[in-house]
Structure formats: C-alpha cells, structure tokens
VOGU-3710 file (C-alpha; in Angstrom, 3 decimals, decimal comma):
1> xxxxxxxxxx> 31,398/-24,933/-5,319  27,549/-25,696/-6,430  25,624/-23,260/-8,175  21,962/-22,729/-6,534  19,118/-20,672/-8,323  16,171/-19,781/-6,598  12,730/-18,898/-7,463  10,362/-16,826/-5,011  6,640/-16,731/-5,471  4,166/-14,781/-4,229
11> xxxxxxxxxx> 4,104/-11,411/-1,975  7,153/-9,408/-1,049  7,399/-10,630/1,898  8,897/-13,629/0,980  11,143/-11,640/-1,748  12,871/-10,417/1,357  13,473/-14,068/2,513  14,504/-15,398/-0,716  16,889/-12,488/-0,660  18,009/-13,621/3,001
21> xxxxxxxxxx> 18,398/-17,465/2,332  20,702/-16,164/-1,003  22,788/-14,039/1,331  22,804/-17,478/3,791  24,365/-19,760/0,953  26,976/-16,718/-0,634  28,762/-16,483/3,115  28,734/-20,973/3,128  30,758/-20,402/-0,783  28,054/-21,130/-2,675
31> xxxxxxxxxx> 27,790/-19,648/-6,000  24,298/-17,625/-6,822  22,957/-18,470/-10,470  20,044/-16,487/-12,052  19,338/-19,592/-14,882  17,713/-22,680/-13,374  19,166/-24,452/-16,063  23,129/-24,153/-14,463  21,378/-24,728/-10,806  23,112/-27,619/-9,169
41> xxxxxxxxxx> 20,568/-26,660/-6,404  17,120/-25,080/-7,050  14,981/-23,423/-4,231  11,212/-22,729/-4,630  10,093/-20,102/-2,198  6,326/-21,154/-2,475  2,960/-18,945/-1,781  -0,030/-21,278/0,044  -2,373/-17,903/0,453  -5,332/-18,649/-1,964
51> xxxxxxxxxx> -6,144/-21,274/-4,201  -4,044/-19,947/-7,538  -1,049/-19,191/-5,943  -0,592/-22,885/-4,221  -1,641/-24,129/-7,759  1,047/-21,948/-9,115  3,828/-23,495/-6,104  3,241/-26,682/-6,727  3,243/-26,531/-10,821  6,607/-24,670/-10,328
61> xxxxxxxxxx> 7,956/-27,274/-8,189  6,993/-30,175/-10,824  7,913/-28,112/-13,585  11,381/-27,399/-11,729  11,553/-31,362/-10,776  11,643/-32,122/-14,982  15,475/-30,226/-14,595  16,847/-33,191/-12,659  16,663/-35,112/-15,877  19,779/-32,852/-16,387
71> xxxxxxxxxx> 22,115/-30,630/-14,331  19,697/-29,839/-11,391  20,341/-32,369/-8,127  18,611/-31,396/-5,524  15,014/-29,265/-5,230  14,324/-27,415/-2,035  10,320/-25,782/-1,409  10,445/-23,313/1,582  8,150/-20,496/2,109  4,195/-20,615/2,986
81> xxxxxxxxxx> 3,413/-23,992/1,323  6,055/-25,685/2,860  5,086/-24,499/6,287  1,386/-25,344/5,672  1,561/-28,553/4,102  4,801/-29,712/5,129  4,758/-33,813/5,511  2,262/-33,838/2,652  4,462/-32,031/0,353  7,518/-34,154/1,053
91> xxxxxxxxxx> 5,014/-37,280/0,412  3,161/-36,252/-2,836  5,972/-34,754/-4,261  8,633/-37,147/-4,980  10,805/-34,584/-6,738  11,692/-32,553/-3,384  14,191/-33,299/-1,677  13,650/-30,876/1,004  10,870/-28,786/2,684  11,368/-25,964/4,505
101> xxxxxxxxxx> 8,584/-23,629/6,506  8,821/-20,107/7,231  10,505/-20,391/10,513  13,108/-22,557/9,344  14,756/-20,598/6,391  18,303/-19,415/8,263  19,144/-23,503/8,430  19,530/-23,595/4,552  22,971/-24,679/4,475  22,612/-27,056/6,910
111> xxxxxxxxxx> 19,345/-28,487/5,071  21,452/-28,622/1,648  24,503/-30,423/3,742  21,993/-32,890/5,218  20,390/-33,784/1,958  23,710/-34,017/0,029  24,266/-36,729/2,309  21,147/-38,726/1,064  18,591/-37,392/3,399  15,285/-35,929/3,073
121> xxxxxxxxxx> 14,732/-33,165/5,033  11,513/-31,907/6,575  12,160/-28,444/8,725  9,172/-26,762/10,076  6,719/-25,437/13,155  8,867/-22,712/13,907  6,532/-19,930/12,186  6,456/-17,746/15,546  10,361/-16,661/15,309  11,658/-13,968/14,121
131> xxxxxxxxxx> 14,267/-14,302/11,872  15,409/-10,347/10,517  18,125/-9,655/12,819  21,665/-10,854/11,500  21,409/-11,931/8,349  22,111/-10,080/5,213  20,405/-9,901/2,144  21,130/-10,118/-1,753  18,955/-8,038/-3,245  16,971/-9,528/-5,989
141> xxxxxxxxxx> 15,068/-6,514/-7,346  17,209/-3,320/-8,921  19,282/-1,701/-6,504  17,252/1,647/-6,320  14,404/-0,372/-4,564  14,270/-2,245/-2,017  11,852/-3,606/0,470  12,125/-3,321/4,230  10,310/-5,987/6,180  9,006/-4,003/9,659
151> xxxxxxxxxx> 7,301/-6,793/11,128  6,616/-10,693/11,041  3,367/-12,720/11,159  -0,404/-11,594/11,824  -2,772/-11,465/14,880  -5,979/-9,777/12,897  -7,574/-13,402/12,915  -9,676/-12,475/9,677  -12,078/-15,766/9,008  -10,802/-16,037/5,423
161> xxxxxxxxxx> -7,266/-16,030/5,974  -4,312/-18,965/7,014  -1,962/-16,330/7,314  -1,515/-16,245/11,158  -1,279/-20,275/10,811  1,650/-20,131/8,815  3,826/-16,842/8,973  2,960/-16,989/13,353  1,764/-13,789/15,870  2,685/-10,367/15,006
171> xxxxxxxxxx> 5,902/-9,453/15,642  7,064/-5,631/15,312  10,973/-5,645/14,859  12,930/-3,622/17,504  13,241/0,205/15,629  16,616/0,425/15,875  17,537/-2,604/13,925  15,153/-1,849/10,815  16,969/1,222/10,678  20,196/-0,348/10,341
181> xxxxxxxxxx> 18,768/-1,872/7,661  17,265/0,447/6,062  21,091/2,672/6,386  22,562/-0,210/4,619  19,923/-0,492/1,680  20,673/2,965/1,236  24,264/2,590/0,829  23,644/0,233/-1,744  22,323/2,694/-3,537  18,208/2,120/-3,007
191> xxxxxxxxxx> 16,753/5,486/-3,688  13,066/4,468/-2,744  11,854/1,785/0,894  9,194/0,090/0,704  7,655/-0,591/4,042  6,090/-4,520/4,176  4,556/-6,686/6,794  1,785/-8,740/6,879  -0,008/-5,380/8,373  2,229/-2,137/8,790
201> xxxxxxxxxx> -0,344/-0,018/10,599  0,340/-2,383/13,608  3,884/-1,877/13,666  4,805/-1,314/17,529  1,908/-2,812/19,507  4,234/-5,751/20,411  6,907/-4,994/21,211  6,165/-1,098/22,495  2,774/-1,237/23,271  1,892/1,137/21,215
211> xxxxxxxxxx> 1,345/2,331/17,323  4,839/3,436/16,525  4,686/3,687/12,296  4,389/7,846/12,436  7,441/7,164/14,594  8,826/4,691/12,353  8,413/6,905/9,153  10,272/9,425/10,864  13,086/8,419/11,846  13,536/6,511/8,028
221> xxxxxxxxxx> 13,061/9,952/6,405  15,861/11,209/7,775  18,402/9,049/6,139  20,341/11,385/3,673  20,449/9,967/-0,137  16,666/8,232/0,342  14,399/9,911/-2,091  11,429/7,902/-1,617  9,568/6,027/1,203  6,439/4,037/0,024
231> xxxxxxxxxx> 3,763/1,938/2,487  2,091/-1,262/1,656  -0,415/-3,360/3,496  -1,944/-0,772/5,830  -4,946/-2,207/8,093  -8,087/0,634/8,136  -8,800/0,081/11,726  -5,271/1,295/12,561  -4,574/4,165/10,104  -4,695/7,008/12,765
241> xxxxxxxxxx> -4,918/10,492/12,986  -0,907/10,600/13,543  -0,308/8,298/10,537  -1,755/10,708/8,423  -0,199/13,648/9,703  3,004/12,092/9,241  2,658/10,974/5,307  0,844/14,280/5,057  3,833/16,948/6,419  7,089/13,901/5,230
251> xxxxxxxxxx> 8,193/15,045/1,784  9,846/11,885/1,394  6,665/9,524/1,915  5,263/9,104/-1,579  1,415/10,259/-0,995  0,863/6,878/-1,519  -1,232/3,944/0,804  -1,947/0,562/-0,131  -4,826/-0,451/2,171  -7,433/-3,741/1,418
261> xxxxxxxxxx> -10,705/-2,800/2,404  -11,790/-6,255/1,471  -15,492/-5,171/1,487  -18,003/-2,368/2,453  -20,857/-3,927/3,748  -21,147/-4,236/7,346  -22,775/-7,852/7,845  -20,067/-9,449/5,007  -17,125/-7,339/7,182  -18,498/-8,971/10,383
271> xxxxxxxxxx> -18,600/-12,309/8,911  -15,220/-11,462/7,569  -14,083/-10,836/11,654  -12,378/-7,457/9,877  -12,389/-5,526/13,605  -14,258/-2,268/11,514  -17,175/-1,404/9,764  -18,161/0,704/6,855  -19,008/4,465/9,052  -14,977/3,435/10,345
281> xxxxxxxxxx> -13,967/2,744/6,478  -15,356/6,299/5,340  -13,844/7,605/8,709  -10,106/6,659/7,185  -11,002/7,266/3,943  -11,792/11,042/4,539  -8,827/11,360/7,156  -6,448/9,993/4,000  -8,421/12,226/1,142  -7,411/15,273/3,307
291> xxxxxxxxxx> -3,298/14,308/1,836  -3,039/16,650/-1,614  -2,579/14,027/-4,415  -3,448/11,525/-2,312  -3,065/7,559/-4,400  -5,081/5,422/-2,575  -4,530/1,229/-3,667  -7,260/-1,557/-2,263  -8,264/-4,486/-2,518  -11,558/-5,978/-2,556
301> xxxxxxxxxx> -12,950/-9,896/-2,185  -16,150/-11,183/-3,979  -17,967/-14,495/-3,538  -17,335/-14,166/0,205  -19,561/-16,887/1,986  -23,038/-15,623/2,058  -22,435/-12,891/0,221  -25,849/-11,397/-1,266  -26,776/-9,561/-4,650  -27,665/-6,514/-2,189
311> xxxxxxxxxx> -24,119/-6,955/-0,257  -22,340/-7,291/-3,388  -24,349/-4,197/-5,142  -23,727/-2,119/-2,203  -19,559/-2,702/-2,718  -20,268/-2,098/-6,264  -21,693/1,627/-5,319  -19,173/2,139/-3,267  -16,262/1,492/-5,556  -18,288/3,959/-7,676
321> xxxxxxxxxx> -18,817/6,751/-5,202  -15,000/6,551/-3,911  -13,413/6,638/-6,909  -10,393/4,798/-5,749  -7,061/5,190/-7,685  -6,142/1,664/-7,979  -8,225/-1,653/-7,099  -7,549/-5,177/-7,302  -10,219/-7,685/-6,889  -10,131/-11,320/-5,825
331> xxxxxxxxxx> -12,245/-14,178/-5,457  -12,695/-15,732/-2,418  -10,750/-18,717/-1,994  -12,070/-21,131/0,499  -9,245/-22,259/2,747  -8,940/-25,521/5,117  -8,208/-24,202/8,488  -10,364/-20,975/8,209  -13,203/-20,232/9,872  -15,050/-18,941/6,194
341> xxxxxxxxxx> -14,215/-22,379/5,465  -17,124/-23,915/7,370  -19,451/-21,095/6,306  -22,688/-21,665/4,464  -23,897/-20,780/1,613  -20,615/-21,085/-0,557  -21,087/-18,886/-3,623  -20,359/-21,050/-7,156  -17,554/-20,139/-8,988  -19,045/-18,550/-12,182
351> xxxxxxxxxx> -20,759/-16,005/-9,979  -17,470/-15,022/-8,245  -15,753/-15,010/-11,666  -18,801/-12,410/-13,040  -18,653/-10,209/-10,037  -14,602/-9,484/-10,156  -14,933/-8,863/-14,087  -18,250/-6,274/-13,309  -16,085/-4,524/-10,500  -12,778/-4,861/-12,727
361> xxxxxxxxxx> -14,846/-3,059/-15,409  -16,308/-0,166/-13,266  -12,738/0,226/-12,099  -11,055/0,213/-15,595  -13,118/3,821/-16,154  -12,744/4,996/-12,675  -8,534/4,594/-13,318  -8,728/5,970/-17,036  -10,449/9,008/-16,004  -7,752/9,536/-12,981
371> xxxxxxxxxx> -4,833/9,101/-15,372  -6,992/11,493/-17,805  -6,869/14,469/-15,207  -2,820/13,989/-15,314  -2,271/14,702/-19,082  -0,712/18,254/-19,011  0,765/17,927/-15,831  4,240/17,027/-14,824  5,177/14,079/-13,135  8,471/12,460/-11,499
381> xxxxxxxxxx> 8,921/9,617/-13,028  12,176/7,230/-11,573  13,006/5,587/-15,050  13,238/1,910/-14,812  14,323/0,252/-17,872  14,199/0,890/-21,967  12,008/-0,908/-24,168  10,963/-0,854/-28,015  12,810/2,840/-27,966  10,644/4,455/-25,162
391> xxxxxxxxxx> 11,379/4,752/-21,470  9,252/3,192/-18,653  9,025/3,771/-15,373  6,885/4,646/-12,318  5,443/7,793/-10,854  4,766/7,914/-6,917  1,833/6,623/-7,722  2,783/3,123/-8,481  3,922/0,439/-6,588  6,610/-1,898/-8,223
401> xxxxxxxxxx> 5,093/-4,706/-10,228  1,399/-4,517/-8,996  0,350/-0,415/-10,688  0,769/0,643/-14,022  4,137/2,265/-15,438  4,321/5,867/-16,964  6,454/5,545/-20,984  9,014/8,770/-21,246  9,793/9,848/-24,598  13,412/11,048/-24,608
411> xxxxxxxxxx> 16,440/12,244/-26,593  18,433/12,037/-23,823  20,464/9,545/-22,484  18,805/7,944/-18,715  19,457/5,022/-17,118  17,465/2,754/-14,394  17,380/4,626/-11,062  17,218/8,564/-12,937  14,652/10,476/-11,501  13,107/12,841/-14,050
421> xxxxxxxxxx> 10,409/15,086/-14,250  7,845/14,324/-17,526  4,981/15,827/-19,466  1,983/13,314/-19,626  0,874/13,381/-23,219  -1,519/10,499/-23,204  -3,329/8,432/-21,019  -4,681/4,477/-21,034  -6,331/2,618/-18,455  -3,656/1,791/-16,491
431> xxxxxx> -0,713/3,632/-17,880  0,301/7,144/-18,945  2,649/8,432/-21,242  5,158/11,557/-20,893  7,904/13,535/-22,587  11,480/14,523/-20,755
//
C-alpha cells in the first residue's frame, strides 16, 4: 500500500485534524510515513489566518511540489487555505492535485481514490459541519500530551479576522462525547489535555444555551491517571465568575489561561468589534489575579487600522502596569473579506514592525524578572526530551511549543513524560534552569 506523509501548519486546531485525516487513511491500509521524502502521497494542512502564515502554506506546498521530481505522486492542501482560496489554489498551483477545505477533511480517501484515477479534486463549502464525532486520531505530538478540540468554528465576528469565513459558526461539541475522548487520550497514556477551540470560554452556548466550561473542566478532572488539564484561547468577555472558581479550587487545572486581549484601548477595541472594553479587561484580569500563581498568556495586535501614537502608548502602559507572564505580539495583517480591511488610515509596515519590537522589548524584562522571582523555588517540571546532556521540559507555566522550557540538571536517569520536582538555579528571559 502507498505511503502518505503529512505536514500540518499553523494552530492546534488543525494538529487535531491532521491527526484525524492520518487516523482516516491507517483504517483505508494506508501506510503513515514521517519523511516526505518516502511519501507516495503528501498532505499540506495549510494556515490562511494572517499574511505570514498563508506565505508560509503556499511556500510549503511549492517547496513540497519540487518532491514529485522523485518518489512523491500526488500533493493534497486541506486546512484554512484550501477552504479560503479554494478554485484559486487549484488554478495557480499546478503542483496540487487536490484541495480540500475544512469541512471536507473525513472524504480523504475518497479524494486520494478520485485523483489516483487522473482527477483533480476540489472539495469545499462545507466549513459549518462538525466533524469530531467518529473518527479517531493518530496522535502526532508525544503521547503524554494531547489536545482536545471542545468546539468548532467562531461567531465573535471580530473586524480583523476570516476565521468565522472559513472554520463556520460556533459549534460546542455534545459533553459527553469530548469526554470519551478525552478517556481514550488518557489511556494512551496523555498525562496533561489541552483544551482548544477557536474560543473555549464559549463552550456550551450552542448547543446548551448556556456557559458550560466550569462544567466541562469538571467532569475532565475526574478522569483517574490525568495529571494535568491546561486552557487555551479563552475570550475576556466570557471568563466568568464560575470559570475562575473552577481553575481556582481544580488541582488538576494548571493555574494557567491563555487569553488575547488584542488591545486596551477602548476606541481601537470598538473598531476591533471585540464585544468588551478596557474597565471589562481589568474586571477579568483582577477576577483571574485572585488564582495563587496565577500564569496569565496574551496576545496583543499593533498597526491596527487607525491606530494612534496615544492608542498605541496607552497599550504600551498597560503591558507595563499588568505585568503579564507571557505576551506575544502581532502585526496586523489586513485581510480580504474583513471588515478592518476597508478601514482607513492603514498604518505602514515599518511602524507596525517598530511597535511589536518596543512592546517585545518591554516584555522581554517584564518575563525575566517573573522567571527571576522563581530561582530558589521548586518547580514540577514534566521532562520532555534530552539535549546537549541537560534535561528540558515545561513547568505549568508553559504551553507546548509557544512558552519557554525549564533545563533540569540530573544524575538520574528520566525519560519524556516523568514528572519531577526541580530547584531553579538560574533564570533567562524566557527560560529557567533547575536541578533534580
């Protein structure tokens, strides 16, 4: 049987489908490669968020195309780009063969049946399903990790994004079938869930009509052999008083929240259509602060349409005054299809560029003087590999691939997926260093 490789871009979300459409093509006989290089068949599961990371799909997918000079035969995009620029793709990109949206995914075999008969496939406009239930997964990150997809798709309508154009509505999954999941991923042997959606806060209002993530969190904590529960993308205006209460009292929910803020000034949040303001923002940031050890992870935008020296000084105070543990910043990417697109003025690159590297700077100090206060203190560390003869791994306060790691010193004999408790020694900006 053919060997098929594929290679997923962008968020987790689509980690999770890559892992589903692997699962897909094991049950139809096909046999799963790591190396592109022995891939009969080669999927790209493409980002088409921002700017960069459609640059980065579509130089993967020419890059990838080179291969059929050799082994490779066939070249497959699914994912966000494919669901967003669909019939262009297909036409500008001779080297596909196939293009697949987010809705589409489960028909993989059928795609790579169709196309090994000479056709070229185009399969999309189906981003409102939901496609969770049924299918199993082949996990593609270590097995003490995994992620759990809760819900589907976005109805937050925020001018900057083309999310709800491509990955559909909001839709919650039904409770008891995440925690099926989330049974099985433990049997595998994942020690630590990561909750995903597009927006986890909402998790509920669909399909019960109300917030059910306290609920959620619960019920997830009490599966026995799960260690750690972790929450990404959490929306401000729906971080409630129960929410907090919940990762507050749960000893298995990392004291941990990953939560874009996006901005802090009140006119660039309206023109944003963010549903909150900044009196809200503090609101949930005080309600969250109240959590003992709390870690909280944002993300910010600069170069929003508009945006002012005053609005942009005002974030850059407020990044000061909160003190948050981790920060990313972005530029704003102007997107076809959004309403930011049509908003005037549009800031010029070089001053979106200098903004980002002045809040990246204020940030490198805030985080070095955080991981300063930790030297002298212990900290569980779940060891994650073995490099240049030190340990690595991550503390509760880091997120897989996106925080910093925390290097153990050790005599002793660990292997990925050991829990230990270290000594920080030293600190960097990012990164600490411990002794077990």
């Amino acid at each position: 049987m053919k060997n098929v490789g594929i290679i997923s871009l962008g968020c987790p979300k689509n980690t999770v489908d890559s892992e589903k459409m692997l699962a897909i093509l094991k049950e139809k006989g096909y046999n799963i490669v790591n190396d592109k290089n022995k891939a009969d068949i080669l999927i790209i599961n493409t980002c088409g968020f921002i700017e960069d990371a459609k640059r980065e799909s579509i130089e993967y997918i020419i890059e990838m195309g080179k291969l059929k000079n050799r082994r490779l035969k066939y070249l497959i995009a699914t994912g966000c780009l494919s669901e967003r620029y669909n019939k262009e793709l297909l036409k500008e990109l001779p080297e596909l063969d196939a293009v697949i949206g987010t809705g589409d995914f489960p028909k993989i075999a059928e795609v790579i049946e169709e196309i090994e008969k000479g056709k070229t496939v185009l399969e999309y406009g189906h981003a409102n399903l939901l496609n969770d239930e049924g299918i199993q997964r082949i996990l593609t990150t270590p097995n003490y990790y995994a992620y759990l997809k809760i819900a589907e798709g976005c109805s937050n309508a925020c001018s900057f994004c083309i999310i709800p154009k491509i990955r559909g509505r909001y839709r919650s999954r039904k409770m008891e079938d995440i925690l099926r999941e989330a049974e099985e991923l433990v049997k595998k042997g994942a020690k630590e869930l990561i909750l995903i959606a597009q927006d986890t806060t909402k998790y509920g209002v669909d399909v019960y009509k109300k917030f059910m993530l306290p609920q959620l969190l619960k019920e997830i904590s009490k599966i026995d052999g799960l260690k750690w529960i972790r929450l990404l993308y959490a929306y401000p205006d729906s971080v409630t008083e129960e929410l907090v209460e919940e990762i507050k009292n749960n000893e298995k929910i990392v004291k941990y929240i990953d939560i874009p803020l996006q901005h802090s000034h009140d006119e660039v949040l309206k023109r944003m259509n963010r549903n909150t303001n900044r009196q809200k923002i503090e609101e949930v940031i005080s309600r969250l602060r109240s959590i003992p050890n709390m870690v909280i992870r944002t993300t910010f935008m600069v170069g929003f349409p508009g945006e002012t020296e005053e609005e942009f000084e005002d974030l850059k105070q407020f990044i000061k005054e909160k003190r948050f543990e981790r920060v990313g910043v972005f530029t704003y990417s102007r997107e076809e299809g959004t309403k930011s697109y049509y908003m005037k003025p549009q800031i010029k690159k070089s001053v979106k560029i200098k903004r980002q590297q002045e809040l990246m700077e204020i940030q490198k100090e805030i985080s070095y003087q955080h991981n300063l206060s930790k030297v002298g203190k212990q900290l569980e560390v779940l060891i994650e590999g073995f490099e240049d003869g030190i340990y690595y791994g991550r503390s509760y306060m880091d997120a897989p691939e996106i925080d910093g790691v925390v290097y153990v010193k050790s005599n002793k004999k660990l292997k990925a997926g050991d829990f230990v408790v270290a000594t920080i020694t030293d600190a960097y900006e990012y990164d600490l260093v411990g002794e077990y």
